[in-house]
C-alpha positions, 0 to 999 in steps of 0.5 A, spaced: 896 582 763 894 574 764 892 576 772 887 581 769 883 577 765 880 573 770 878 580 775 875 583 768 871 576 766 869 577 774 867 584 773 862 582 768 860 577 770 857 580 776 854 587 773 851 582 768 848 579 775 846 584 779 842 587 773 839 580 772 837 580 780 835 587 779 830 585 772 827 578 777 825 583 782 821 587 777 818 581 775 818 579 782 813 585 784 807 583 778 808 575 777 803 574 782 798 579 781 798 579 773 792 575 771 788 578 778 790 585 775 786 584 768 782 580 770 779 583 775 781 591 777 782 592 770 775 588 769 776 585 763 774 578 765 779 572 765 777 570 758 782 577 757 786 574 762 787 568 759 788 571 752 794 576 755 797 568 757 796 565 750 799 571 747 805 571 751 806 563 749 806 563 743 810 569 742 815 566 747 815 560 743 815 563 736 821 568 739 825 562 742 824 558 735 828 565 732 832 568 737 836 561 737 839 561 730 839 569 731 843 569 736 848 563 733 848 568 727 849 576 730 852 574 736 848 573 743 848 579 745 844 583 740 838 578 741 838 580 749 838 587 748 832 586 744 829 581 749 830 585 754 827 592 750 822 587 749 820 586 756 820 593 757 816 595 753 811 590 754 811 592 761 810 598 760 804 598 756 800 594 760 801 598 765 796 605 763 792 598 759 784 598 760 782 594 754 783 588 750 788 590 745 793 594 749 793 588 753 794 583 747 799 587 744 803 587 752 802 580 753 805 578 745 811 584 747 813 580 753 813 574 750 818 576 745 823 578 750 823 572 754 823 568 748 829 572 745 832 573 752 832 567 754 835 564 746 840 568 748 843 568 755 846 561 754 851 566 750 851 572 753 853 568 760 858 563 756 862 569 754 863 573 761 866 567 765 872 562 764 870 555 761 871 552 768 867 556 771 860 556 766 856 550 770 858 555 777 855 560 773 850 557 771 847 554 778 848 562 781 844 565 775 838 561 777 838 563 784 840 570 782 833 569 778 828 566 784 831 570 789 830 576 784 823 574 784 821 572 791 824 578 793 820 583 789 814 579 791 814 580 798 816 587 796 809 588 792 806 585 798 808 590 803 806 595 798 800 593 797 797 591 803 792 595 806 791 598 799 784 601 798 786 602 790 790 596 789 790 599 781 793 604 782 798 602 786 799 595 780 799 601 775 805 603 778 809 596 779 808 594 773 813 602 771 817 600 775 818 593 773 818 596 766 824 601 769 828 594 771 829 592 765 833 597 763 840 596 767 840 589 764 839 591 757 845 597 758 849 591 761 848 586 756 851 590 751 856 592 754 860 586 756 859 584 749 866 581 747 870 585 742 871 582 735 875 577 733 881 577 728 875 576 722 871 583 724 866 578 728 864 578 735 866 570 739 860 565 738 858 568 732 860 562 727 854 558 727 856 552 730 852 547 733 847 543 731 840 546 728 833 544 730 832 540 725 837 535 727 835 535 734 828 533 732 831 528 728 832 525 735 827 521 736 829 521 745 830 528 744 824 529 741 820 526 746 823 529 750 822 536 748 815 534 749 815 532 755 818 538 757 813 542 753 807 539 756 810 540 763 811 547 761 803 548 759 801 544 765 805 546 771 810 552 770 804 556 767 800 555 773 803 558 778 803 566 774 797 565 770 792 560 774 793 559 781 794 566 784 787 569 780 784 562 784 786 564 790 783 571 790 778 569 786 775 563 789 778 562 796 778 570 799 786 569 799 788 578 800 793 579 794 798 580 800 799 572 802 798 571 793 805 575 794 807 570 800 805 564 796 810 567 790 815 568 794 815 561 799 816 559 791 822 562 789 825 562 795 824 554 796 826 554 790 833 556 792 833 552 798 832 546 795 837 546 789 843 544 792 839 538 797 836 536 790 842 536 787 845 531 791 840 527 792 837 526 785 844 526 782 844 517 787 839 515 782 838 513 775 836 519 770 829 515 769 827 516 776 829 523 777 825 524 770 819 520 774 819 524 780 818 531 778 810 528 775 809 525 783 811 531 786 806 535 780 801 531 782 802 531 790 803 540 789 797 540 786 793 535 791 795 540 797 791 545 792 785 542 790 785 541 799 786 548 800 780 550 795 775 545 798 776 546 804 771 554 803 773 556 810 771 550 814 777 548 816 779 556 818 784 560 814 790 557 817 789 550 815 788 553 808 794 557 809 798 551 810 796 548 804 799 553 800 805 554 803 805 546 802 803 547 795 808 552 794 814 549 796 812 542 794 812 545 787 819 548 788 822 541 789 819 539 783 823 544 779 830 542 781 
């Protein structure tokens, strides 16, 4: 009995990735081409493009703010099913959307089921692998989660190359993104863990320290602002305004918007571990000071690409983009 335990965690562990691998490359196929789509192939205008984001926001933050406590109350893994329904269903209503408020009401839906999602995978993967394997699990979750994303943006890129009705084809990939969710809401709920002695499921104590005495923390508190503010100045850039500056006011083809997406991701995986290694020789402060730098030398290949207008032919521009991404990723780790 005790040599099964092991193999059964396992099993779970990898269902509960493979579907996450499946849900980030449906992610993967409309991440780069979200506020391109409503903005101009829905014709809605960026203030609305800009809109479905605000939306997406702050229902992530109101989301998170409930999801953790919820979590700690009812157990991870309903949190997560609900998350993973919610984003299904946000998906799915922006696909037919051609007006505001059904594009509203996608971006809010999407919002939750990150928000809700992402309170509770802490839980959810805890509960699925040994104690001594959780920091592993961890680390592979990220990588499952970019690989996913850099995957489904070079298949959307492929899929939409040449299209003369990029709209219709979008339609589609948000459906498709929609159904991907899916298989990760059924294996959610499906390594929950057995109830306890008590009639309740593991994790579902309450323990732990709520958010208010978090914030009692004064470095915590500035830390949680930090982390906000890079959110809001970085991390949101690279869905909802780069890849509309790209083909809006560089010419950039949705094709290479998706290329840019994925060098991203995938540099984002490369450069985990040689970050890890390298960051983990210097003192917590420097590594907390770099990440800005390397934000603001991202940005800078960027601001040259968008200046050049063509003079310095389409490679040059090309080149900087792709500098742009993968100088972004190392920021991230």
């Amino acid at each position: 009995m005790s040599g099964a335990a092991p193999d059964r965690m396992g099993r779970r562990f990898t269902a509960l990735m493979a579907c996450l691998l499946l849900s980030s490359a449906g992610n993967g196929l409309c991440f780069p081409f979200t506020a391109i789509y409503i903005s101009e192939l829905l014709g809605l205008g960026p203030g609305i493009a800009g809109g479905y984001f605000v939306a997406m926001a702050a229902a992530s933050f109101a989301a998170a703010l409930l999801g953790g406590p919820l979590a700690d109350r009812r157990g991870p893994h309903r949190v997560g099913v609900l998350g993973a329904a919610a984003l299904a269903a946000g998906y799915a209503l922006l696909a037919p959307a051609g007006s505001t408020v059904p594009v509203l009401l996608s971006g809010g839906c999407v919002g939750v089921g990150f928000g809700l999602f992402y309170a509770s995978i802490v839980g959810v993967v805890d509960e699925a692998v040994p104690e001594s394997r959780r920091r592993t699990a961890f680390t592979l979750r990220h990588v499952v989660n970019n690989v996913g994303i850099g995957a489904g943006s070079v298949i959307a890129g492929l899929a939409l190359h040449g299209a003369d009705t990029p709209t219709g084809a979008l339609r589609w990939l948000y459906v498709a993104n929609a159904a991907a969710a899916l298989p990760l809401l059924v294996v959610t709920w499906a390594v929950r863990p057995r109830t306890g002695p008590a009639g309740k499921p593991a994790g579902a104590d309450g323990a732990g320290p709520g958010y208010r005495t978090l914030l009692r923390s004064r470095p915590m508190a500035l830390l949680i602002c930090a982390q906000a503010l890079f959110a809001i100045v970085g991390f949101t850039q690279i869905e909802a305004t780069v890849p509309l500056l790209m083909h809006d006011r560089m010419a950039v083809t949705l094709g290479w918007v998706s290329v840019v997406t994925a060098v991203n991701s995938f540099a984002l995986v490369v450069l985990q571990p040689l970050g890890r290694r390298w960051f983990e020789r210097l003192p917590e402060t420097v590594c907390l000071a770099v990440g800005p730098v390397l934000w603001a030398v991202a940005f800078g290949c960027g601001l040259l690409a968008a200046a050049l207008d063509g003079s310095g032919g389409p490679a040059l521009r090309y080149a900087l983009l792709i500098c742009f991404a993968v100088v972004f990723a190392a920021r991230a780790n």
